[in-house]
Phi, psi and omega in degrees: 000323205285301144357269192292315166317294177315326185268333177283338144333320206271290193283332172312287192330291200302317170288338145315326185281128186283150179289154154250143179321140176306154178254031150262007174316333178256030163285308179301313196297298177283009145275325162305301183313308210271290178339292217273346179256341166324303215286332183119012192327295172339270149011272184278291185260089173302307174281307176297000154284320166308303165321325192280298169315316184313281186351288218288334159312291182325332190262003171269325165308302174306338189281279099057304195268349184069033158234085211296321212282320171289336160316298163286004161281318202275326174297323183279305142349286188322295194313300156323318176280332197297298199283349192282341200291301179319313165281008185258322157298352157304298153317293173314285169334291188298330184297337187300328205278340167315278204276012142297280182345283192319316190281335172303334232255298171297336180296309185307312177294304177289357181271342165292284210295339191280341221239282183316292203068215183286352165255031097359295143056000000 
């Protein structure tokens, strides 16, 4: 009995432990990352790049320490900041070419009214 308790012991134990992870995992993350600074990552979105690098530093690190289940946490973390990074830039880009407009927009209109005057209208 004593025999079999120990290997179903055992086998608890084991089935605890994470597998390790591939070692392209760390592609997609560093492929966002390289997206999100084309894009203006840098720029628009400052903190979420910083986040996105730290994570992916942390999971190399953690990948080093053999705490695979925290590797894949923090890579999917990285990844997730890239892209957010990537849509903030995005975002940033259209409110500039918005608010160019909006200043072309005015220019033109007081340059109508100065030419026009009131019958501009």
């Amino acid at each position: 009995m004593k025999p079999v308790l120990i290997s179903i012991i055992f086998l608890l134990l084991a089935a605890c432990t994470t597998a390790r992870p591939a070692a392209d995992i760390f592609d997609t993350a560093e492929e966002a990352i390289q997206a999100a600074e084309s894009v203006g990552g840098d720029e628009f979105a400052p903190v979420e790049m910083r986040f996105a690098r730290e994570k992916l530093a942390s999971a190399r690190l953690g990948m080093e320490r053999q705490k695979y289940s925290v590797v894949v946490y923090l890579v999917e973390e990285a990844e997730i900041n890239a892209e957010l990074a990537i849509e903030k830039s995005r975002t940033g880009k259209s409110r500039r070419r918005v608010n160019e407009i909006r200043k072309s927009n005015e220019e033109l209109d007081a340059s109508l009214r100065a030419t026009f005057g009131d019958e501009y209208e």
